[in-house]
C-alpha positions as CSV (number, residue, x, y, z in Angstrom):
1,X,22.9,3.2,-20.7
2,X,21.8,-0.2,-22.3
3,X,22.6,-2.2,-18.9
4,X,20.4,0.6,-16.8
5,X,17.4,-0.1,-19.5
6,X,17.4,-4.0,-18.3
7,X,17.5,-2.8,-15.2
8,X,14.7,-0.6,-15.1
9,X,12.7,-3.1,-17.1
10,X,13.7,-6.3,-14.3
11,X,12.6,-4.4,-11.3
12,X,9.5,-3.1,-13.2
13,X,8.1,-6.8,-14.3
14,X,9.2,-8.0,-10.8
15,X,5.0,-7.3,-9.5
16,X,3.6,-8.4,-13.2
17,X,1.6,-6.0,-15.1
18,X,-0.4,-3.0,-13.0
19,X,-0.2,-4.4,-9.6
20,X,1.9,-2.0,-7.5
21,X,2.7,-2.5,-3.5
22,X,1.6,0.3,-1.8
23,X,3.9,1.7,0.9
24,X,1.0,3.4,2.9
25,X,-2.6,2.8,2.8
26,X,-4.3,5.5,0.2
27,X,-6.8,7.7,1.3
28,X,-11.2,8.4,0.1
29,X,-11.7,5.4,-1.1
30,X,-15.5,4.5,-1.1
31,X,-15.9,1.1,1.0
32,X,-17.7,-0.8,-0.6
33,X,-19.3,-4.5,0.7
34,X,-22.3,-5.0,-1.5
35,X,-23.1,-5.8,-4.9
36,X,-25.0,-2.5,-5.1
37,X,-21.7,-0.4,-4.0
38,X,-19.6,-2.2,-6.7
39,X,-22.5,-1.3,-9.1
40,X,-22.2,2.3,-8.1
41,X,-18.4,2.1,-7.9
42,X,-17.7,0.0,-11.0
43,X,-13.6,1.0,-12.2
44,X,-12.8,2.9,-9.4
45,X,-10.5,2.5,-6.8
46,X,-12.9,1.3,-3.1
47,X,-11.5,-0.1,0.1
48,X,-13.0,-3.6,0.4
49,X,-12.7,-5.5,4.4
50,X,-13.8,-9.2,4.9
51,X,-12.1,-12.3,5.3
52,X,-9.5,-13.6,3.1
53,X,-9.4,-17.3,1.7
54,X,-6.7,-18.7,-1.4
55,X,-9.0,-20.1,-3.9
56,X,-6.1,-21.4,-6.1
57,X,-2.6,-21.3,-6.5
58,X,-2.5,-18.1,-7.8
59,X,-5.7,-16.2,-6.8
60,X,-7.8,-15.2,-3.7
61,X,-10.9,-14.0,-2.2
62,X,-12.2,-12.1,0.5
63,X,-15.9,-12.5,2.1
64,X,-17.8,-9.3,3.2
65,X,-19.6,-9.3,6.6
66,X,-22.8,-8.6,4.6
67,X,-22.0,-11.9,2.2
68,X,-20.5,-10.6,-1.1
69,X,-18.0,-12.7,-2.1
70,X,-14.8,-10.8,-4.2
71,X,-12.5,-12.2,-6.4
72,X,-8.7,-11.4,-6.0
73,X,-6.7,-12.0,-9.2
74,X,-3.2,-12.6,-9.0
75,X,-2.5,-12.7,-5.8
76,X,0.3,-14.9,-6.0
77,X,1.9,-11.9,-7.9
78,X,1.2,-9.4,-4.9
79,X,2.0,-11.9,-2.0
80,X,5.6,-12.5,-4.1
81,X,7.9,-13.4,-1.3
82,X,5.0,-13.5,2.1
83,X,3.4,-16.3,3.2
84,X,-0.2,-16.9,2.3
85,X,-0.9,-17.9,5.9
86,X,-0.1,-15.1,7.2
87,X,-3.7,-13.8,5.6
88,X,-5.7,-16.9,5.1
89,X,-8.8,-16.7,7.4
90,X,-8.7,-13.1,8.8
91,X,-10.3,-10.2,8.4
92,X,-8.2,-8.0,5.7
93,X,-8.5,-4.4,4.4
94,X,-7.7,-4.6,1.0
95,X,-7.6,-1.1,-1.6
96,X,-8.0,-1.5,-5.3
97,X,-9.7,-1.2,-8.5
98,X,-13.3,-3.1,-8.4
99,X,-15.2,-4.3,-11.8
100,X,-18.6,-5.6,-11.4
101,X,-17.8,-8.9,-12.8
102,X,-15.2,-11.4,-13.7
103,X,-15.3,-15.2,-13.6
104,X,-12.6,-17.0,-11.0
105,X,-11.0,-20.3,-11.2
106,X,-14.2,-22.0,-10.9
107,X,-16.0,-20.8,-13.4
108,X,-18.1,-18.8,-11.0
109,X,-19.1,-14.9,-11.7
110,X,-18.2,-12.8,-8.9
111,X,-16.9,-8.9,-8.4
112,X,-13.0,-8.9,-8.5
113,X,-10.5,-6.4,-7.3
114,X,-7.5,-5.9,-8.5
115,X,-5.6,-5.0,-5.2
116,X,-3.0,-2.6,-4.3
117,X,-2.9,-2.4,-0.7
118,X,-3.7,-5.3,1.7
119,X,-3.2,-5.1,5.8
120,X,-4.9,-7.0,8.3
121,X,-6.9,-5.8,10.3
122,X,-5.7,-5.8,13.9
């Protein structure tokens, strides 16, 4: 019993805290690719497509096609075991929660999404 409890608790830290692989890509999200939409859609989940960039180590972003820049925290986390390049530079669907505001790396205030699904797009 005790042995089956570390297991359960390895597999469940392997992703870090809340950020869960999705299998399929969830359906109704709201897209959303302005500052506007996040305002309207602020803690809910929204389907988000731009290009992706690695803005450090651990973290990314994606650029809409009408400018908004989003932040994408702990990426490093949801890439575990894929290449980076295999996103780096094209356009990417990406699923998750949006907040209006969070500062990045840099210092910089942007919109981040904490992302749960992530395909590009063909």
């Amino acid at each position: 019993m005790f042995f089956s409890l570390l297991l359960i608790g390895a597999l469940l830290s392997c992703h870090g805290p809340g950020l869960i692989k999705s299998t399929g890509e969830p359906h109704h999200q709201a897209v959303v690719s302005t500052m506007d939409e996040v305002d309207a859609h602020n803690g809910e989940f929204v389907k988000i497509v731009g290009k992706f960039a690695r803005d450090s180590g651990t973290n990314g972003s994606m650029t809409t096609d009408s400018g908004l820049v989003v932040f994408l925290p702990h990426m490093d986390e949801f890439l575990a075991g894929q290449p980076w390049h295999n996103y780096v530079g094209k356009q990417v669907v990406a699923i998750g929660r949006v907040r209006k505001s969070i500062a990045n790396a840099k210092g910089e205030t942007m919109p981040s999404l904490v992302v749960q699904y992530l395909k590009v797009v063909e």
